[in-house]
C-alpha positions as CSV (number, residue, x, y, z in Angstrom):
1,X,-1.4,-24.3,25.4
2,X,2.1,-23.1,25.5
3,X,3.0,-25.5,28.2
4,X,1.8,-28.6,26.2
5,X,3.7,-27.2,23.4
6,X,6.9,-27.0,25.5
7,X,6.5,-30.4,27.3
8,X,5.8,-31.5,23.4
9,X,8.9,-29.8,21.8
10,X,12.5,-31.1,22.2
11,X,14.4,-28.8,24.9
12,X,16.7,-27.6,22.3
13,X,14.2,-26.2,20.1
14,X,11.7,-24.9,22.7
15,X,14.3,-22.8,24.9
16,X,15.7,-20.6,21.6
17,X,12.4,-19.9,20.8
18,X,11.2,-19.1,24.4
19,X,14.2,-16.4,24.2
20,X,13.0,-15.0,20.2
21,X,9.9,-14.9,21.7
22,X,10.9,-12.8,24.6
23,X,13.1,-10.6,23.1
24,X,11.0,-9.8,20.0
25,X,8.0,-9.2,22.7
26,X,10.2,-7.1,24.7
27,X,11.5,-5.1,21.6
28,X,7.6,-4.7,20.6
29,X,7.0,-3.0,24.0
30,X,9.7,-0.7,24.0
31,X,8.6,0.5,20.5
32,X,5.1,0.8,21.6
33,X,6.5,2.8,24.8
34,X,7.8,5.3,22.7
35,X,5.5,5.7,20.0
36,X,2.8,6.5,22.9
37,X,5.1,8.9,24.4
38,X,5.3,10.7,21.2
39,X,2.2,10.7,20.8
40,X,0.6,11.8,23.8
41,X,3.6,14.9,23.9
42,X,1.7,16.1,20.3
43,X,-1.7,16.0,21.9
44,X,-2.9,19.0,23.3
45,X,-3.7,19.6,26.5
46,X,-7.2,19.6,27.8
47,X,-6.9,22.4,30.3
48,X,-6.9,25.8,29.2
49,X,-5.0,27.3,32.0
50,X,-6.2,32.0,32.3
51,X,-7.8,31.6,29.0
52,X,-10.3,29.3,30.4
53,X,-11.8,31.9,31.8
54,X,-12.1,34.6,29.0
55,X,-11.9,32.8,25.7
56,X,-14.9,31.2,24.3
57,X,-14.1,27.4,22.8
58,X,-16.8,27.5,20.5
59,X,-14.6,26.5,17.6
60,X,-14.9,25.0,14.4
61,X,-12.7,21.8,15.8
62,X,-15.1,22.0,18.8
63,X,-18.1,21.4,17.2
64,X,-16.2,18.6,15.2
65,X,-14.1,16.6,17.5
66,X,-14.5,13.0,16.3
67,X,-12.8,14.1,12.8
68,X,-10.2,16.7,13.9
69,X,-6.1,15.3,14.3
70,X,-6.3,15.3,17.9
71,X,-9.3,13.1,18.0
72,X,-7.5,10.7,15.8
73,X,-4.0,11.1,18.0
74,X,-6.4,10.4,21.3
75,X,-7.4,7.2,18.9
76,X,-4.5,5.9,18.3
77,X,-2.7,6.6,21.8
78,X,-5.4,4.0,22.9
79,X,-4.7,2.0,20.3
80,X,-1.5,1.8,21.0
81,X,-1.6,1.5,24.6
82,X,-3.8,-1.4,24.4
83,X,-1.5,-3.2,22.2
84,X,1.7,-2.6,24.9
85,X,-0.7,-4.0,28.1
86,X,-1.5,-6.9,25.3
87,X,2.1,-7.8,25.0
88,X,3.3,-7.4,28.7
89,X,0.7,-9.7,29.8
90,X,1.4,-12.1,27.0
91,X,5.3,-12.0,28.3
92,X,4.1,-12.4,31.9
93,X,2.2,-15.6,31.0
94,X,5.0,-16.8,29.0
95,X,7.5,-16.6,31.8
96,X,5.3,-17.8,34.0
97,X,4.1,-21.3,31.9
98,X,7.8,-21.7,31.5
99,X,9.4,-21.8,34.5
């Protein structure tokens, strides 16, 4: 589809907006990037390390995972995620219908 819009469109108008294109993609990524980042260092972690062993985890958040903050961070780390692997394949296909 891209490709008939590009053999379509008049050089001059298709290469700027190959490059907008690109470069707002690119941008979108390296936002994503570091919104996961943050949001996977605010998760905590799964492994209890010596307390494992002692410590019961029969919690209140336990028993209710799917409504507690980290559920919701776990969520949207996915979320997230999903969207950057969207838009590197999208720039990948781009560049690769262009050239």
């Amino acid at each position: 589809m891209v490709m008939l819009l590009a053999n379509t469109m008049d050089p001059e108008i298709a290469y700027p907006l190959y490059w907008v294109f690109n470069i707002a993609c690119i941008s979108l990524l390296f936002l994503t990037a570091l919104i996961s980042i943050i949001m996977i260092l605010f998760q905590k972690s799964n492994s209890d390390g010596i307390q494992g062993i002692t410590a019961s985890s029969e919690t209140f958040f336990g028993k209710h995972k799917g409504n507690s903050i980290e559920a919701k961070l776990k969520k949207w780390t996915w979320i997230c995620l999903a969207v950057m692997a969207v838009l590197a394949i999208a720039v990948y296909v781009v560049q690769l219908l262009v050239a």
